[in-house]
C-alpha positions in Angstrom: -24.4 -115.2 -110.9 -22.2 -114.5 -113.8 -21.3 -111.0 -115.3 -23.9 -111.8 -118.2 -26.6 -112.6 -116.5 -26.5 -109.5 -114.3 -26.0 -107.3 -117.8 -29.1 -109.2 -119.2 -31.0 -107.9 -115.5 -29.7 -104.2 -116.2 -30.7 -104.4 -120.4 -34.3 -105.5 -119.3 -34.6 -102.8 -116.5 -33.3 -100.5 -118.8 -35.1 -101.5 -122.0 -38.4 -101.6 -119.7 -37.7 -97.9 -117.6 -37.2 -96.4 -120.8 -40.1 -97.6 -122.9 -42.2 -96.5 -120.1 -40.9 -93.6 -119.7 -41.1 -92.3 -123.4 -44.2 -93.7 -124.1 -46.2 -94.5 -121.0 -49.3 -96.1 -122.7 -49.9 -99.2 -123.3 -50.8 -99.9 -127.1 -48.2 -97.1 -128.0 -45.3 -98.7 -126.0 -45.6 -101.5 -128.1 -43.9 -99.9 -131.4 -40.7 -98.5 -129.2 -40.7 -102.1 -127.2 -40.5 -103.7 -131.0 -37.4 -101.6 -132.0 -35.9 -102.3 -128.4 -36.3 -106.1 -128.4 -36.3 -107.2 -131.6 -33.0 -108.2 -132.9 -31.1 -107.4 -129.6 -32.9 -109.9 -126.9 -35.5 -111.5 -129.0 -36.5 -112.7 -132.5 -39.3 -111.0 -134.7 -41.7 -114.0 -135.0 -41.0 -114.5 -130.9 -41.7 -110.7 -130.4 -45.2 -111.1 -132.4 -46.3 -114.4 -130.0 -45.5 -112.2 -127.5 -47.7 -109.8 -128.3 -50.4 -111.8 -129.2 -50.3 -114.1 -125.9 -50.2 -110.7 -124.1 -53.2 -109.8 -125.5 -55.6 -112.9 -125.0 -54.6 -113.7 -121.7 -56.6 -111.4 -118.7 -54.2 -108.9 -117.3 -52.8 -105.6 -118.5 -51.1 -106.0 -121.5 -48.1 -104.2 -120.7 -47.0 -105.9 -117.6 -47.7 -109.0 -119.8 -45.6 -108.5 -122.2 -43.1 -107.2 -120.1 -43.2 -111.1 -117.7 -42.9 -112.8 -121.7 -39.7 -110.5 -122.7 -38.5 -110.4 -119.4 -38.5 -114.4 -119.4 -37.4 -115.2 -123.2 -34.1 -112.7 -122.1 -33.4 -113.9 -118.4 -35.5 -116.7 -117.3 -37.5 -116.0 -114.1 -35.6 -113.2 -112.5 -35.6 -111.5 -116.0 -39.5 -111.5 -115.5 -39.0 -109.6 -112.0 -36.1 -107.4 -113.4 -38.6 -106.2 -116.5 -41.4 -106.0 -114.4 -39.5 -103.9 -112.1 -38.8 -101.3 -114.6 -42.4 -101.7 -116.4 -43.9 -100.8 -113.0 -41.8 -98.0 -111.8 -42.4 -95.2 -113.7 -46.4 -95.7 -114.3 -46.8 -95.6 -110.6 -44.7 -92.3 -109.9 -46.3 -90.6 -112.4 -49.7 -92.0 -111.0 -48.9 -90.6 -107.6 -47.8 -87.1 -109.3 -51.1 -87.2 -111.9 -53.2 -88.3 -108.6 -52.0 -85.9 -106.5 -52.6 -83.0 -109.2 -55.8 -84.5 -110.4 -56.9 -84.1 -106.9 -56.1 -80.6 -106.6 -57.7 -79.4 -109.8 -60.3 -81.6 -110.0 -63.2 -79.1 -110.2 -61.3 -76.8 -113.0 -63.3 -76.4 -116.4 -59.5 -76.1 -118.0 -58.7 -80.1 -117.2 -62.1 -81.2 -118.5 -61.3 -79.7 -121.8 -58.0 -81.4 -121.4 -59.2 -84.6 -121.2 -61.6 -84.2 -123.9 -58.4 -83.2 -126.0 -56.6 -85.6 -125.3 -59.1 -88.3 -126.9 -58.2 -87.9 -130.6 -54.6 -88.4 -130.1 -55.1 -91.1 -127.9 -56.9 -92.6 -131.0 -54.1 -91.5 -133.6 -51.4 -93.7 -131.1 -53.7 -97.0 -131.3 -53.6 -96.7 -135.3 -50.2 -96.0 -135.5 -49.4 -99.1 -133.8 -51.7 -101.0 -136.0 -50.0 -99.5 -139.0 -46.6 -100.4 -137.5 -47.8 -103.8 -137.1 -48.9 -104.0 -140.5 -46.6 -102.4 -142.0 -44.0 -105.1 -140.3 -46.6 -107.8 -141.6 -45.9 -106.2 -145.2 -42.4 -107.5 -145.8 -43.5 -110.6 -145.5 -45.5 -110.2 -147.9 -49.1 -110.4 -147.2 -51.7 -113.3 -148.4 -54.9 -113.5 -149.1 -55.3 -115.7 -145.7 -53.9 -113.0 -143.5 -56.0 -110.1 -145.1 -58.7 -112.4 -144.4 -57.7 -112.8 -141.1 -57.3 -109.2 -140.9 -60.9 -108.3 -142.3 -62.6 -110.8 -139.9 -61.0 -109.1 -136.9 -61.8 -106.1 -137.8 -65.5 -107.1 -138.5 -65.4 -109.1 -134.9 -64.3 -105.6 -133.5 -67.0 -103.7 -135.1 -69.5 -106.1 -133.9 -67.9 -105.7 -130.2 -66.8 -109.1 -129.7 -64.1 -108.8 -127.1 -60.8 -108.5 -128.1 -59.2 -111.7 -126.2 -62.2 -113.7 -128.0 -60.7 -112.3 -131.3 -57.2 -113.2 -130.8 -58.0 -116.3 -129.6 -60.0 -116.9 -132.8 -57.5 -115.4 -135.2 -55.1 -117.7 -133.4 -57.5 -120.9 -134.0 -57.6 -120.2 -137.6 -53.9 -118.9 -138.0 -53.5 -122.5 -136.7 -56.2 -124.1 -139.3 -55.0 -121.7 -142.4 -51.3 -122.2 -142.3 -50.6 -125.7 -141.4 
């Protein structure tokens, strides 16, 4: 093992502590993964396969992701190394969150918390779709991709799951831009 290979382990571990640690959900990781990655260990277009495969594929998303970066930047022991620091600091906080949870489990106060803690939950999920879009933006936009776009969304509404979605917008990414 070379000096760059081990620097490439300590960048993913890195990269993956700290996205988890600032922004410990999954859907709102994905914006601070985009400006981590993209550029430094991975390409844009590469970035948005990622995120797409992550998606389709049964699993959590996160750890997913996590294996597909952790692989494009250090082969197979970059997928350990970023799954390493995608998995450490979700599961001490779990023990801590568990441990309090248990505790105050009765209390009217962390009911109400909870039921506060809905709506933002909601604003992070569209601000990662706007980030997305916004991204999509600069490449200017066609009338396939808002179409695209507009069946997705009306597969969502209709609660078609969301792998079958991808996996649909993927067939007719495939059949639109060939």
């Amino acid at each position: 093992m070379n000096r760059s290979t081990f620097a490439v382990w300590l960048r993913l571990l890195w990269m993956f502590l700290k996205v988890n640690l600032l922004s410990p959900s999954g859907p709102a990781s994905v914006g601070l993964l985009y400006k981590e990655a993209v550029g430094k260990i991975m390409s844009e277009e590469r970035f948005v396969e990622a995120v797409g495969f992550s998606n389709v594929l049964p699993g959590s998303e996160a750890l997913k992701l996590a294996m597909f970066v952790g692989y494009a930047a250090g082969g197979v022991p970059g997928v350990f190394t970023a799954l390493l620091g995608a998995v450490l600091p979700p599961t001490i906080m779990m023990f801590i969150v568990a441990s309090i949870l248990q505790r105050f489990q009765q209390e009217n106060w962390l009911q109400a918390f909870v039921k506060g803690m809905s709506p933002a939950v909601a604003a992070l999920i569209i601000m990662v779709a706007w980030e997305l879009f916004r991204v999509g933006q600069t490449k200017k936009l066609g009338k396939r991709t808002l179409a695209i776009a507009a069946l997705s969304a009306i597969a969502l509404w209709l609660e078609v799951p969301s792998p079958v979605v991808l996996l649909g917008a993927g067939i007719l990414g495939v059949l639109l831009f060939r």
